[in-house]
C-alpha positions as CSV (number, residue, x, y, z in Angstrom):
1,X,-51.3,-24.9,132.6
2,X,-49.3,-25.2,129.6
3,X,-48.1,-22.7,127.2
4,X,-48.4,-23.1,123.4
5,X,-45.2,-23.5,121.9
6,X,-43.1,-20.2,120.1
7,X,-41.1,-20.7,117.2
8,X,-38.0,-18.9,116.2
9,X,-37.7,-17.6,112.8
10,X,-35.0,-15.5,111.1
11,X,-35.6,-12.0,109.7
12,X,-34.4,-11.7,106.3
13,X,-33.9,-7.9,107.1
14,X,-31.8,-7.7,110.1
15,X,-30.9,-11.6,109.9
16,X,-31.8,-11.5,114.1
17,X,-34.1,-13.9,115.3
18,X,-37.9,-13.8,116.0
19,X,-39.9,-15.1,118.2
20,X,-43.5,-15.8,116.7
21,X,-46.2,-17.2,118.8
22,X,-49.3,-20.1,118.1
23,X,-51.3,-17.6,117.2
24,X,-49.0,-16.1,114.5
25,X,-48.1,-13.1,116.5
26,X,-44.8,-11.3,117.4
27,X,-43.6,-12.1,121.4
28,X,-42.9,-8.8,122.7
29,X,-39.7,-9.6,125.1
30,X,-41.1,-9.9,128.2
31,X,-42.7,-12.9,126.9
32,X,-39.4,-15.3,126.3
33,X,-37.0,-14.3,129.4
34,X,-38.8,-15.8,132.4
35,X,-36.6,-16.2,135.5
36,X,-37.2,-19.6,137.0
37,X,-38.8,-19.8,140.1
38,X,-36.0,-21.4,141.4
39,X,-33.4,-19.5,140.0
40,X,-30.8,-18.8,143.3
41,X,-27.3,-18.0,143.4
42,X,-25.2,-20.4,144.9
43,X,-23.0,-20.6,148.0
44,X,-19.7,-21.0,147.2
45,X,-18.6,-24.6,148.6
46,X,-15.8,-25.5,151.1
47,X,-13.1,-27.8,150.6
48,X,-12.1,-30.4,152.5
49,X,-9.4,-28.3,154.3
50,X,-12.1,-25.8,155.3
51,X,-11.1,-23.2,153.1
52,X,-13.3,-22.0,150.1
53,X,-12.9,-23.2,147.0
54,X,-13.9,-19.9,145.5
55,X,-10.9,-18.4,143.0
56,X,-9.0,-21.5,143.4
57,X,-9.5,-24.1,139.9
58,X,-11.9,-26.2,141.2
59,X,-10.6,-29.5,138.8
60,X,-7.6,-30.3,141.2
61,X,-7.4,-32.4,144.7
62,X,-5.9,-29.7,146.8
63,X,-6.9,-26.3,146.9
């Protein structure tokens, strides 16, 4: 099942966005924030060395 598309337009009131729906309709806010279904936080990943990576910078070879 597919959704019809919502556009976005710009209230020239409070210059903050709207979502409008196909059928011309405000989307109350429930309607745009879904959470995936696979949305999961990740485990943080060990290095090489068997320490965790987590707080060090990530970007270098050694941790």
């Amino acid at each position: 099942m597919s959704l019809p598309a919502a556009t976005v337009t710009v209230d020239p009131v409070t210059q903050t966005g709207r979502w409008i729906g196909a059928d011309g309709k405000a989307l109350p806010a429930t309607a745009r924030h879904k959470r995936s279904e696979t949305s999961k936080e990740t485990a943080t990943r060990t290095s090489p060395d068997g320490t965790p990576d987590q707080g060090s910078d990530q970007e270098g070879d050694t941790d």
